[in-house]
ZAMARGU-4260 file (C-alpha; in steps of 0.2 Angstrom, whole numbers, plus 5000, padded with zeros to 4 digits):
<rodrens>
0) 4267/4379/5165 | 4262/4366/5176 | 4276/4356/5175 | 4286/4369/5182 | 4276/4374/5198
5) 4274/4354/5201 | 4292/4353/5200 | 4296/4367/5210 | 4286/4366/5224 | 4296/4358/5235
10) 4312/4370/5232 | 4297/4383/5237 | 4293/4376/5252 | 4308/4372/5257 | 4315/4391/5258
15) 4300/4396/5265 | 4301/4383/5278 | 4319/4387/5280 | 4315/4405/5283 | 4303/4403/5297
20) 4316/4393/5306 | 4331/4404/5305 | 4318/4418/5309 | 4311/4407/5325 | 4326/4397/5331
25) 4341/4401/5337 | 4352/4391/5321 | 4369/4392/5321 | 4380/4401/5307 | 4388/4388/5296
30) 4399/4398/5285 | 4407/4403/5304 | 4405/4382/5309 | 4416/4381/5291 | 4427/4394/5295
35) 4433/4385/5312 | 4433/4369/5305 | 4447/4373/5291 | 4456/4382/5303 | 4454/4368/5316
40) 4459/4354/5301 | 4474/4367/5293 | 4482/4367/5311 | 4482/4348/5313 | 4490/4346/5296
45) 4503/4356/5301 | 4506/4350/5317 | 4509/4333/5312 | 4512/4332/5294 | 4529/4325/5289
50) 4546/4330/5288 | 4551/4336/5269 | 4565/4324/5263 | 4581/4333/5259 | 4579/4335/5239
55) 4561/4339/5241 | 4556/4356/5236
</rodrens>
């Protein structure tokens, strides 16, 4: 029983900790950061990938 507590604590205090700051600090949204980035990286691809070759499907 121990061994679990012990081994869990730092996943404990790690939510708790990351609780308080999302409560007290102004942290930005990382699924939206994400969500922009793929977009920003699926335009560039687009832009300048490379031609198709003629018997390419």
């Amino acid at each position: 029983m121990a061994g679990i507590i012990k081994s869990s604590f730092s996943l404990i205090l790690g939510t708790v900790f990351g609780v308080y700051i999302a409560q007290n600090y102004n942290v930005p949204n990382i699924r939206k950061l994400a969500d922009n980035g793929m977009a920003t990286f699926k335009h560039l691809e687009e832009t300048y990938r490379k031609p198709k070759k003629r018997g390419e499907d």
